[in-house]
NUNU-388260 format. One record per atom (N, C-alpha, C, O, CB): atom name; x, y, z; residue in three letters. Coordinates in nm, 4 decimals, always signed. Glycine has a CB too. Layout:
<atoms>
ATOM    a         xx         yy         zz     r
ATOM   CA          X          Y          Z   ALA
...
</atoms>
This chain:
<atoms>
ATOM    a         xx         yy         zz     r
ATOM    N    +0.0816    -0.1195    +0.0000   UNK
ATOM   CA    +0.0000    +0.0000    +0.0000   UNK
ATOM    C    +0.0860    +0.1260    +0.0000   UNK
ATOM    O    +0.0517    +0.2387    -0.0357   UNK
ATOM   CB    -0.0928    -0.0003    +0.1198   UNK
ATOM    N    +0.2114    +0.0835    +0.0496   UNK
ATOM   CA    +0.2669    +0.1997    +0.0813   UNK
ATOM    C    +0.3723    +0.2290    -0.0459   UNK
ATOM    O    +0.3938    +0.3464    -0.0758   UNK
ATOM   CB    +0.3331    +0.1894    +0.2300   UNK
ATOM    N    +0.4170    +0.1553    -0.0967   UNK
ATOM   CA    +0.4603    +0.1820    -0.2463   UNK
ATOM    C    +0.4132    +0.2232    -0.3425   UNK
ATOM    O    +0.4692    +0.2762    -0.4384   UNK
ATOM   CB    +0.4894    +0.1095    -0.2970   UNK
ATOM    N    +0.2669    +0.1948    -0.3188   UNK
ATOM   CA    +0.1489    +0.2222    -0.4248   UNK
ATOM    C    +0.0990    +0.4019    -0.4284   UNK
ATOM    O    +0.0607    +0.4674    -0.5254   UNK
ATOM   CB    -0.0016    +0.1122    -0.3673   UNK
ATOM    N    +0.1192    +0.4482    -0.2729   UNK
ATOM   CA    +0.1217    +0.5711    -0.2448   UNK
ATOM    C    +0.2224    +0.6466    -0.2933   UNK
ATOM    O    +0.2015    +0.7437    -0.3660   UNK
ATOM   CB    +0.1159    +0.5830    -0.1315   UNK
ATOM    N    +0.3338    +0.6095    -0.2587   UNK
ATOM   CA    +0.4440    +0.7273    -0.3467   UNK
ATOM    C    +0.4381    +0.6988    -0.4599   UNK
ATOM    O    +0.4321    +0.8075    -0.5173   UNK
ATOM   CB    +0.6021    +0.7339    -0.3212   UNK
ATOM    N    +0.4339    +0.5556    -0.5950   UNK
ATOM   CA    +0.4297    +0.5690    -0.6783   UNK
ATOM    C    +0.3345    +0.7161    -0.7746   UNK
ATOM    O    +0.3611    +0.7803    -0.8762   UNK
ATOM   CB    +0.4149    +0.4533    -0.6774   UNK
ATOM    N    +0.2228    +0.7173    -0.6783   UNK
ATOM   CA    +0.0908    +0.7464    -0.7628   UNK
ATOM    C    +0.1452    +0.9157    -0.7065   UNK
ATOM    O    +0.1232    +1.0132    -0.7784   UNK
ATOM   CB    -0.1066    +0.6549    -0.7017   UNK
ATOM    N    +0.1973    +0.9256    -0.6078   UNK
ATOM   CA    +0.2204    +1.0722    -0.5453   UNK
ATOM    C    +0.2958    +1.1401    -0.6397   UNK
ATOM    O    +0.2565    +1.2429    -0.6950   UNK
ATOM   CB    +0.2982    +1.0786    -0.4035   UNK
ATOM    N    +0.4411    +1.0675    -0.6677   UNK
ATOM   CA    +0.5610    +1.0816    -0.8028   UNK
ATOM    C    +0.4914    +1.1470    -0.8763   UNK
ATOM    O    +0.4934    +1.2696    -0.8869   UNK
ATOM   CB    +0.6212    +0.9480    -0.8911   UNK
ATOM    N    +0.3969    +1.0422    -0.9563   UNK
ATOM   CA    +0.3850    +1.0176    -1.0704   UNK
ATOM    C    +0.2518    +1.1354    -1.1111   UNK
ATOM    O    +0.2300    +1.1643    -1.2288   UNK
ATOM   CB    +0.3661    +0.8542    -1.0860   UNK
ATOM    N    +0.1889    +1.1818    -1.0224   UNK
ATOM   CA    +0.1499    +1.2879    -1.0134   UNK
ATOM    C    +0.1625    +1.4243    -1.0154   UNK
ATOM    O    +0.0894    +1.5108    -1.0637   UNK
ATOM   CB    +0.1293    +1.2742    -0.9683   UNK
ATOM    N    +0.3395    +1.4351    -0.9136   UNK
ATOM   CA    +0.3849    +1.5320    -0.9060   UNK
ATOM    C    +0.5029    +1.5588    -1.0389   UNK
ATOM    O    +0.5639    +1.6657    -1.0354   UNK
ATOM   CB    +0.4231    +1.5320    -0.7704   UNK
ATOM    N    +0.5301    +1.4696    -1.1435   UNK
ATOM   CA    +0.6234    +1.4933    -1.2322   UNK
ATOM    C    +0.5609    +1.4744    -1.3433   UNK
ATOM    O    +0.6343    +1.4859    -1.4415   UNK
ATOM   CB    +0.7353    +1.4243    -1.2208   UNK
ATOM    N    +0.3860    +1.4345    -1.3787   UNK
ATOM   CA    +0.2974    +1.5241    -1.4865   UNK
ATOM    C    +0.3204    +1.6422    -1.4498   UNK
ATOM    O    +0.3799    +1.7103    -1.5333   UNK
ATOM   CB    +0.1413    +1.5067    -1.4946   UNK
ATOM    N    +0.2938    +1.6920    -1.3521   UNK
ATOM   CA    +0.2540    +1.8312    -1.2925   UNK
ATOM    C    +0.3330    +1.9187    -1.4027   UNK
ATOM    O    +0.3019    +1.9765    -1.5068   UNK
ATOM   CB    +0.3083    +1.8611    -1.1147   UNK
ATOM    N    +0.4754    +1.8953    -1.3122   UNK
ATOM   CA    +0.5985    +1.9387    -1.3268   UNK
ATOM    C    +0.6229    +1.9672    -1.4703   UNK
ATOM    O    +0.6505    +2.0793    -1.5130   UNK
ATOM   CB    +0.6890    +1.8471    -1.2719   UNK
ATOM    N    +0.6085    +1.8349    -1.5596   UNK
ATOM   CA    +0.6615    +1.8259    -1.7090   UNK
ATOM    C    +0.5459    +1.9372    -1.7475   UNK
ATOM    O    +0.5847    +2.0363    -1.8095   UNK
ATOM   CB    +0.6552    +1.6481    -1.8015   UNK
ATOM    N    +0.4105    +1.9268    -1.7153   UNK
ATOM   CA    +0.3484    +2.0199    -1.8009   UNK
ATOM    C    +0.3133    +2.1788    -1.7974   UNK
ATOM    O    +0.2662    +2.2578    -1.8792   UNK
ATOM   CB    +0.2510    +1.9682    -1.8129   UNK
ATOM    N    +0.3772    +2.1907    -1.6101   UNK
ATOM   CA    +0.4117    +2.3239    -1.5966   UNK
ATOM    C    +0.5408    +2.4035    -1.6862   UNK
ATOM    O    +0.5464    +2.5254    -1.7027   UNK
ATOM   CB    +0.4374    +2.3283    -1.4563   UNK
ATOM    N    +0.6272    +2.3169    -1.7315   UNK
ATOM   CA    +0.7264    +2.3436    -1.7910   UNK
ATOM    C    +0.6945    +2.3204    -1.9971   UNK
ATOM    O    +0.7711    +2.3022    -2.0917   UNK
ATOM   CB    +0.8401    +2.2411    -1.7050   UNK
ATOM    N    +0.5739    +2.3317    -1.9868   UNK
ATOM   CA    +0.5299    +2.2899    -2.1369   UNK
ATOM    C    +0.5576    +2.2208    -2.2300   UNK
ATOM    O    +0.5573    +2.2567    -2.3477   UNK
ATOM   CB    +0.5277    +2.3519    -2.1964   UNK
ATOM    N    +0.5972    +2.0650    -2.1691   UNK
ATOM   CA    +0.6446    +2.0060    -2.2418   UNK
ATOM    C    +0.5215    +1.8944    -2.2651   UNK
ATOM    O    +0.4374    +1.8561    -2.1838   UNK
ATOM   CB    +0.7774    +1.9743    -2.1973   UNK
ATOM    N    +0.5395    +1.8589    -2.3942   UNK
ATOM   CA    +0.4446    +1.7074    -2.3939   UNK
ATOM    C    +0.5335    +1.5768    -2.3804   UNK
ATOM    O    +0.6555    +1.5829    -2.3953   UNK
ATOM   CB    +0.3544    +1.6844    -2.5517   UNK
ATOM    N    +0.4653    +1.4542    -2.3506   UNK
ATOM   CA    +0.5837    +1.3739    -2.2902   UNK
ATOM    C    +0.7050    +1.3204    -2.4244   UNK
ATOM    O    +0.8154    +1.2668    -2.4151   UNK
ATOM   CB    +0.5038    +1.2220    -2.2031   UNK
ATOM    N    +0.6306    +1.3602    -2.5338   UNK
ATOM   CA    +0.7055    +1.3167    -2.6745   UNK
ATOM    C    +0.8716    +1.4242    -2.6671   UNK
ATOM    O    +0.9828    +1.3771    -2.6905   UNK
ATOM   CB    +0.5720    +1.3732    -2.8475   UNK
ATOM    N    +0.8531    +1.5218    -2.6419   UNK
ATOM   CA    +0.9710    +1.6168    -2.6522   UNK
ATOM    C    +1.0460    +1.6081    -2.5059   UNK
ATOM    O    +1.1667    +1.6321    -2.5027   UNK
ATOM   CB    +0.9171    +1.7804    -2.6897   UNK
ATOM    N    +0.9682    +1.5703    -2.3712   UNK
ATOM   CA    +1.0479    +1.4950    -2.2814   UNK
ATOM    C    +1.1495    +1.3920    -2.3054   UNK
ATOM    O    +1.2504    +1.3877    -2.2349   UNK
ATOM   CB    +0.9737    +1.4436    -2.2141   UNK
ATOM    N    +1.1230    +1.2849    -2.4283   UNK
ATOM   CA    +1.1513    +1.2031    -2.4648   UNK
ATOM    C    +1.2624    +1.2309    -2.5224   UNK
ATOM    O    +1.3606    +1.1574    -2.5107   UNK
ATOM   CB    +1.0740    +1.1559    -2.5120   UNK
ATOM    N    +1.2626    +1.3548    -2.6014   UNK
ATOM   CA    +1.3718    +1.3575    -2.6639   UNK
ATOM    C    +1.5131    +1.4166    -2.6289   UNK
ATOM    O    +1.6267    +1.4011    -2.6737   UNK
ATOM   CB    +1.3353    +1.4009    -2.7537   UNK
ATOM    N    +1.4283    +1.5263    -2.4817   UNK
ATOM   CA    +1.5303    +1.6003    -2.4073   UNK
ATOM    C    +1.6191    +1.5318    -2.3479   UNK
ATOM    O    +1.7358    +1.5660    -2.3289   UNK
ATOM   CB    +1.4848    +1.6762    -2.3181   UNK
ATOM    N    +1.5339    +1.3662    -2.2952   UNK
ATOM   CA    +1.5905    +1.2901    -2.2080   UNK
ATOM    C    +1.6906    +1.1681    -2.2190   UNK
ATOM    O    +1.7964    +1.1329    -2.1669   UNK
ATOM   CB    +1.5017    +1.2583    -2.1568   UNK
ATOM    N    +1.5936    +1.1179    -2.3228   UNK
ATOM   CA    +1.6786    +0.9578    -2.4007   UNK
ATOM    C    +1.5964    +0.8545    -2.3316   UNK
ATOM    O    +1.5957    +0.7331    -2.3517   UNK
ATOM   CB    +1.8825    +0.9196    -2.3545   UNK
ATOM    N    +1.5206    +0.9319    -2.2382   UNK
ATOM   CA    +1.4039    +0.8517    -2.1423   UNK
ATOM    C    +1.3175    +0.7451    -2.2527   UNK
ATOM    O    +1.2957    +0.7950    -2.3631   UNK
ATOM   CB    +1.2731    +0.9871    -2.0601   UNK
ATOM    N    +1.2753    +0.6253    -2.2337   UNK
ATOM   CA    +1.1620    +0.5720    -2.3731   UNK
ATOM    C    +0.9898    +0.6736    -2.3175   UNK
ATOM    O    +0.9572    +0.7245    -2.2103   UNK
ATOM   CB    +1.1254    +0.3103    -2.3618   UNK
ATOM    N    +0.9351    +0.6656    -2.4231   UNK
ATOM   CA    +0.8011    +0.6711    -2.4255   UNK
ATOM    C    +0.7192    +0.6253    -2.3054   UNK
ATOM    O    +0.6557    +0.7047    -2.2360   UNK
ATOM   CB    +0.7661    +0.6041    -2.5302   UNK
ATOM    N    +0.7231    +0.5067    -2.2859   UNK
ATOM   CA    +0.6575    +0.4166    -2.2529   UNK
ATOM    C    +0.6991    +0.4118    -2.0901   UNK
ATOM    O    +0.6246    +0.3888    -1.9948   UNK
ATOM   CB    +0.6824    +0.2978    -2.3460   UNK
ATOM    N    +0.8380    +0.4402    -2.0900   UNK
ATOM   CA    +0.8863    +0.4436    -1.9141   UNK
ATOM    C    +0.8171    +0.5955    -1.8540   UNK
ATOM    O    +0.8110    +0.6120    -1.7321   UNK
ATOM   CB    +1.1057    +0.4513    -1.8907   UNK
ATOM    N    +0.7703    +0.6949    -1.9421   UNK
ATOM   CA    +0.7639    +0.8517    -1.9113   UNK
ATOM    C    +0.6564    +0.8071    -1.8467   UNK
ATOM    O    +0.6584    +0.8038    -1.7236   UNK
ATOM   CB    +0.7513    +0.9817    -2.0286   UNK
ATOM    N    +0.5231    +0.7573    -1.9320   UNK
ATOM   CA    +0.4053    +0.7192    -1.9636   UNK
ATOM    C    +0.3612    +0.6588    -1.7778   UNK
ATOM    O    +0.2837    +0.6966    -1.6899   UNK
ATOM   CB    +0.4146    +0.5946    -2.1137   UNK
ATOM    N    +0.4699    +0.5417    -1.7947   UNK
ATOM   CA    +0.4731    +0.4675    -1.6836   UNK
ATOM    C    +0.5041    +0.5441    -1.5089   UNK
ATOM    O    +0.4699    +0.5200    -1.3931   UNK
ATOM   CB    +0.5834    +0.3671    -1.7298   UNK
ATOM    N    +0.5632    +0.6149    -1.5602   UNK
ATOM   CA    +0.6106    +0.7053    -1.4396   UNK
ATOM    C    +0.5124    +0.8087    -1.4011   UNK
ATOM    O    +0.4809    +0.8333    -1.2847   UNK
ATOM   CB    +0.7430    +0.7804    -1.4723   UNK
ATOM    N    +0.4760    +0.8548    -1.4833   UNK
ATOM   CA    +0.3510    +0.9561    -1.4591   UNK
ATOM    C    +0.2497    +0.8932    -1.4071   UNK
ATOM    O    +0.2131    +0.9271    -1.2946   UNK
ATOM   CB    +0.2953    +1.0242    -1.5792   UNK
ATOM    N    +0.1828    +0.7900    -1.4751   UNK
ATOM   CA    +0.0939    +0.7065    -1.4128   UNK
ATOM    C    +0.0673    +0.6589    -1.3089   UNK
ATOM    O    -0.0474    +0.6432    -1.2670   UNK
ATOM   CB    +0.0910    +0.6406    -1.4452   UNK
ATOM    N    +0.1868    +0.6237    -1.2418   UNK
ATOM   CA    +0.2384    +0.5721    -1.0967   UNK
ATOM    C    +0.2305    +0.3968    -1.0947   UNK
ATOM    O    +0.1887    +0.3212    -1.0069   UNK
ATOM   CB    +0.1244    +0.6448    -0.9604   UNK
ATOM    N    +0.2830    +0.3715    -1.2156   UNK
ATOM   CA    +0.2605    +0.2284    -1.2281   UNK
ATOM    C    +0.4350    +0.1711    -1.2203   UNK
ATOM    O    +0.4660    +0.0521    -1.2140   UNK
ATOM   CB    +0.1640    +0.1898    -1.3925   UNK
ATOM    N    +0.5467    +0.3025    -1.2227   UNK
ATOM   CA    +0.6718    +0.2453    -1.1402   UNK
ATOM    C    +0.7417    +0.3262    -1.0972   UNK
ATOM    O    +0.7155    +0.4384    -1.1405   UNK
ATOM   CB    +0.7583    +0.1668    -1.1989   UNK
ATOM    N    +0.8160    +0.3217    -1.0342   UNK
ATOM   CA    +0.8862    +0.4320    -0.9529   UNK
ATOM    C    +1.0408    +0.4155    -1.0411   UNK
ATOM    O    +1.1208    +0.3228    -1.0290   UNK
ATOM   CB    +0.8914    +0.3943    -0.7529   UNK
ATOM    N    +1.0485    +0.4950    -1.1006   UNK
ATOM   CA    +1.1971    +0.5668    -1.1765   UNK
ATOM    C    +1.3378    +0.5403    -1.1301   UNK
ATOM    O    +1.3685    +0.6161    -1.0381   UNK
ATOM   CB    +1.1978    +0.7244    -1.1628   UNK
ATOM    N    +1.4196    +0.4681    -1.1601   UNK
ATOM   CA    +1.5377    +0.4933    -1.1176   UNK
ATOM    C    +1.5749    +0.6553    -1.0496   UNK
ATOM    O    +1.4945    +0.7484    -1.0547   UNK
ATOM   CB    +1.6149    +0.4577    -1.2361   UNK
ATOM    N    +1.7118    +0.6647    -0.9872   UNK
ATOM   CA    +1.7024    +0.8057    -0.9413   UNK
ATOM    C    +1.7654    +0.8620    -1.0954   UNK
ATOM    O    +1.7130    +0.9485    -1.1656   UNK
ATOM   CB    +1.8047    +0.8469    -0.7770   UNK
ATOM    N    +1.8893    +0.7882    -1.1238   UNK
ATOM   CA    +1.9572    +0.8927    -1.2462   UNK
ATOM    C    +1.7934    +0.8824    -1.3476   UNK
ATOM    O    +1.7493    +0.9956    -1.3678   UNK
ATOM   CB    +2.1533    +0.8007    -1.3564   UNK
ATOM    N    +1.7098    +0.7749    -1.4058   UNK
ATOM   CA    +1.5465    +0.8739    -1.4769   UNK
ATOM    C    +1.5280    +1.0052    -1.4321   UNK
ATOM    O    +1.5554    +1.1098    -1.4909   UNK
ATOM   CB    +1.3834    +0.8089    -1.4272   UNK
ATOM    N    +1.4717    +0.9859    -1.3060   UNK
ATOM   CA    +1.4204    +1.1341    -1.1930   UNK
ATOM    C    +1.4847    +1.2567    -1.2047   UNK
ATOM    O    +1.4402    +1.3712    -1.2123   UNK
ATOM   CB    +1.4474    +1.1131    -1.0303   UNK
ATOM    N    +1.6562    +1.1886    -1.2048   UNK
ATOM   CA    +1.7327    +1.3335    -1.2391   UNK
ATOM    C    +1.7341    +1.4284    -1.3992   UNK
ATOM    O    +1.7472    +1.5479    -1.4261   UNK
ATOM   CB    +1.8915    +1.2934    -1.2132   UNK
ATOM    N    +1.7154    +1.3171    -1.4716   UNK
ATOM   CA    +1.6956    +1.3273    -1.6321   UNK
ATOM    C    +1.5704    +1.3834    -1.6839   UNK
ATOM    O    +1.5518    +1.4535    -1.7834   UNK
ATOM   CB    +1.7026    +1.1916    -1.6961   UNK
ATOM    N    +1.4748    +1.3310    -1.5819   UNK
ATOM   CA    +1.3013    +1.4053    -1.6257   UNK
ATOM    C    +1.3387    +1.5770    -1.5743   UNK
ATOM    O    +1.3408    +1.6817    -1.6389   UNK
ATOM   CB    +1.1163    +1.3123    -1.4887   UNK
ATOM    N    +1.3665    +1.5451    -1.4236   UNK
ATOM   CA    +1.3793    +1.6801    -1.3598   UNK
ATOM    C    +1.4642    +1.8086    -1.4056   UNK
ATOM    O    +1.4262    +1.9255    -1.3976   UNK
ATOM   CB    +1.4243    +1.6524    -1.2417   UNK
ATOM    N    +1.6029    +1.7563    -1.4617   UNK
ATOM   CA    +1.6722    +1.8757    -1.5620   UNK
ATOM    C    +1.6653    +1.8448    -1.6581   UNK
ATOM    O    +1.7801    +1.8463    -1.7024   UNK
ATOM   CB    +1.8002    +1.9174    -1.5594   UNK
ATOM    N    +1.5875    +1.8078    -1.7434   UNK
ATOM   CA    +1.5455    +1.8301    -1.9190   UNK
ATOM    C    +1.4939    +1.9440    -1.9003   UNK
ATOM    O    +1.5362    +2.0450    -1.9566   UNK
ATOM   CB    +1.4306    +1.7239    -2.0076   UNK
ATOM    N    +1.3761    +1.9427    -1.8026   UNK
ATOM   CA    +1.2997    +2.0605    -1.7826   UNK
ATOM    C    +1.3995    +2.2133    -1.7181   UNK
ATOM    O    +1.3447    +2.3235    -1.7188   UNK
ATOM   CB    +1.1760    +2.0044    -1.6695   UNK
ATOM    N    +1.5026    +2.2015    -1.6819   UNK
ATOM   CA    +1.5720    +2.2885    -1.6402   UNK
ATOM    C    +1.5762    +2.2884    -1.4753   UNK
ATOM    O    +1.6427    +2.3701    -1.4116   UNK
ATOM   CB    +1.5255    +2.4035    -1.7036   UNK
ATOM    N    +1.4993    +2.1897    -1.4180   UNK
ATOM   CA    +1.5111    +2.2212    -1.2401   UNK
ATOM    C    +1.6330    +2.1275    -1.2189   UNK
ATOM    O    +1.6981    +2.0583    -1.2973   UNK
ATOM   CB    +1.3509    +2.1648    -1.1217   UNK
ATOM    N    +1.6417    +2.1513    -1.0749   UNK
ATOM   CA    +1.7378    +2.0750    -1.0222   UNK
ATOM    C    +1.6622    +1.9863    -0.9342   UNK
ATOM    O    +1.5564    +2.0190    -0.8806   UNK
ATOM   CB    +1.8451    +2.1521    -0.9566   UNK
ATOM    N    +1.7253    +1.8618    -0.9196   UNK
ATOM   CA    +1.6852    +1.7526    -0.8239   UNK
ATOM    C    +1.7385    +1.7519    -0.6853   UNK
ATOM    O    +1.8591    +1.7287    -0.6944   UNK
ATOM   CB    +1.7214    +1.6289    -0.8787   UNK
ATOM    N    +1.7034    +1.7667    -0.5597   UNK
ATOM   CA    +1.7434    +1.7477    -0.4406   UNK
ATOM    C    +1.6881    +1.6039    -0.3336   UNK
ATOM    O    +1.5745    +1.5716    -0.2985   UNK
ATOM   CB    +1.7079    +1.8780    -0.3911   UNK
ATOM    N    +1.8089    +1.5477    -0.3075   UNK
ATOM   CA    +1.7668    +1.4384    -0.2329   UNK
ATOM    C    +1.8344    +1.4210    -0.1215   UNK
ATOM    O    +1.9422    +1.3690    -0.0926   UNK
ATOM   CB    +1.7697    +1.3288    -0.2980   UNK
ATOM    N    +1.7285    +1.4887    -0.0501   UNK
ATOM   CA    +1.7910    +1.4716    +0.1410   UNK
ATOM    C    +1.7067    +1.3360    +0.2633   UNK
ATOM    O    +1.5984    +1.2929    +0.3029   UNK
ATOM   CB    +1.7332    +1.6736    +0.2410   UNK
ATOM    N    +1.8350    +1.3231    +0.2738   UNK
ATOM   CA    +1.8344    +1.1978    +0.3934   UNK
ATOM    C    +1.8439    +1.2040    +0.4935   UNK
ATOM    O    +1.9605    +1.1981    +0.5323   UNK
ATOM   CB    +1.9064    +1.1164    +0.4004   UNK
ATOM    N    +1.7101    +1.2230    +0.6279   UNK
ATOM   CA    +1.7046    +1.2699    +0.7604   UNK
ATOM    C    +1.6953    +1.1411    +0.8284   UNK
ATOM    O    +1.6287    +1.0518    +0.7759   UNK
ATOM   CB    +1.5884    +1.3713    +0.7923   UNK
ATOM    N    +1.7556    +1.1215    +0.9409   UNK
ATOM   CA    +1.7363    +1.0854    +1.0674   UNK
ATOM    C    +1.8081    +1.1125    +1.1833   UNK
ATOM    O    +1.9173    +1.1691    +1.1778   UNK
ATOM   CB    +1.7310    +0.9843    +1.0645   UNK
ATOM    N    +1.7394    +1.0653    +1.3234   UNK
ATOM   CA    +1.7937    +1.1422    +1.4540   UNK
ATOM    C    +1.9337    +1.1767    +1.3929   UNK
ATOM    O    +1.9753    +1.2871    +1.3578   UNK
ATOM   CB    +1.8025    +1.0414    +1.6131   UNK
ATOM    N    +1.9906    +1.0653    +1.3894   UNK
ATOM   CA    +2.1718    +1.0975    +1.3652   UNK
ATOM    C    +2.2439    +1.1168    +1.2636   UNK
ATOM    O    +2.3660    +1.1319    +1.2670   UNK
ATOM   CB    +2.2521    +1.0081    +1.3996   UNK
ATOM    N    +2.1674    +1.1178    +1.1550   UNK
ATOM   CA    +2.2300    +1.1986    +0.9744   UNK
ATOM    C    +2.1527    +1.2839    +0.9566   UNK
ATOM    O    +2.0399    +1.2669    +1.0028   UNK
ATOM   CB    +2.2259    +1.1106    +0.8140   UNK
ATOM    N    +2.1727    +1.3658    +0.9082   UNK
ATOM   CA    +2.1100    +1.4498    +0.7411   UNK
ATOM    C    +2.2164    +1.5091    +0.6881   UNK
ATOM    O    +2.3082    +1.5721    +0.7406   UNK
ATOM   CB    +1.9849    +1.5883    +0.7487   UNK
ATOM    N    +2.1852    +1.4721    +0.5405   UNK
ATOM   CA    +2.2949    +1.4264    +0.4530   UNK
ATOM    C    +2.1688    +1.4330    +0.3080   UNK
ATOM    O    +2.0686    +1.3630    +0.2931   UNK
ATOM   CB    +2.3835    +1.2398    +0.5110   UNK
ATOM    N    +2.2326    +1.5642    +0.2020   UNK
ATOM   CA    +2.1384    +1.5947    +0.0714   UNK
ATOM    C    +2.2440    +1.5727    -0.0343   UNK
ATOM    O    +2.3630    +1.5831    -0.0046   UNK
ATOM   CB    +2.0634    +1.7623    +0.0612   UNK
ATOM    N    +2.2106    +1.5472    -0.1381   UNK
ATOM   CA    +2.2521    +1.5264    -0.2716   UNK
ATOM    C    +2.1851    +1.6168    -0.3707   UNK
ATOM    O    +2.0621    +1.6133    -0.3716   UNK
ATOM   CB    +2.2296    +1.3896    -0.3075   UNK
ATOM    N    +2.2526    +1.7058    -0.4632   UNK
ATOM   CA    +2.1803    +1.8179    -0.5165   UNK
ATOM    C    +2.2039    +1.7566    -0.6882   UNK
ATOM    O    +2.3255    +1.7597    -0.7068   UNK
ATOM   CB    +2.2578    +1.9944    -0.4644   UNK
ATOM    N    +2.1596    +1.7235    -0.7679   UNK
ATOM   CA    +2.1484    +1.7217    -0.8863   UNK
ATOM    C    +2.1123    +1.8331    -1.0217   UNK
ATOM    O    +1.9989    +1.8783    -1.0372   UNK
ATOM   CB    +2.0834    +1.6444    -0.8728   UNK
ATOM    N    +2.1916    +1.8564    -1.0847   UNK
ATOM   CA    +2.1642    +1.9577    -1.1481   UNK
ATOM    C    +2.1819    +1.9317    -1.3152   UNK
ATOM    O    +2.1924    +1.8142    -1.3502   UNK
ATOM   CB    +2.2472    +2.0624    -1.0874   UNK
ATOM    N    +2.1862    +2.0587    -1.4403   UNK
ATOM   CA    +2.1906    +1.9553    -1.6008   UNK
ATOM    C    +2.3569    +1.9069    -1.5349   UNK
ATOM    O    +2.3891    +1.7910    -1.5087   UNK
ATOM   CB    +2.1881    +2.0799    -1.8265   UNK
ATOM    N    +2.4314    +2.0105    -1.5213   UNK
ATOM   CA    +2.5518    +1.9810    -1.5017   UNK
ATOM    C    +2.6374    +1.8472    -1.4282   UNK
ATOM    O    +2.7577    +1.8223    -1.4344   UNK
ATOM   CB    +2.5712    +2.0785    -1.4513   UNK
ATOM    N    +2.5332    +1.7763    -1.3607   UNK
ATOM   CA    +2.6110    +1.6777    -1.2738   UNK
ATOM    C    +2.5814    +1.7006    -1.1124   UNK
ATOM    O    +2.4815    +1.7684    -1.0882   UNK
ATOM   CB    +2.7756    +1.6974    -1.3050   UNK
ATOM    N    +2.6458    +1.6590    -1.0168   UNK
ATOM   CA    +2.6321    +1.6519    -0.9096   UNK
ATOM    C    +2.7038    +1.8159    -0.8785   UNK
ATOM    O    +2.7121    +1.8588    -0.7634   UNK
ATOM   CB    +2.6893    +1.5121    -0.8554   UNK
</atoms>
């Protein structure tokens, strides 16, 4: 249930994203090297993306990706950008 929730949350929030940024998923496709069919899939919430996908959907469009890791005794972020880490 609980995989099923972030899938569908993702995959919600990176239609959003791609179409706030005016792209249709065909020219995503091309920004990315991403297939069709994985975009399709990801939006949908039928799989959850590798992270380097996530980083590739997220700066085609020009944003940057941030991935921070909290608990009591870490936090520790990873910033992704077109450029690389």
């Amino acid at each position: 249930m609980y995989k099923r929730k972030v899938r569908s949350s993702l995959g919600k929030l990176l239609q959003s994203y791609r179409k706030a940024h005016g792209l249709r998923q065909v020219e995503l496709v091309k920004k990315t090297g991403l297939r069709q069919p994985a975009v399709c899939r990801m939006e949908r919430g039928k799989t959850l993306p590798r992270l380097d996908s996530l980083a590739s959907f997220v700066t085609a469009c020009g944003g940057e990706l941030t991935l921070t890791i909290k608990s009591p005794r870490f936090v520790g972020s990873l910033n992704v950008t077109r450029d690389g880490l």
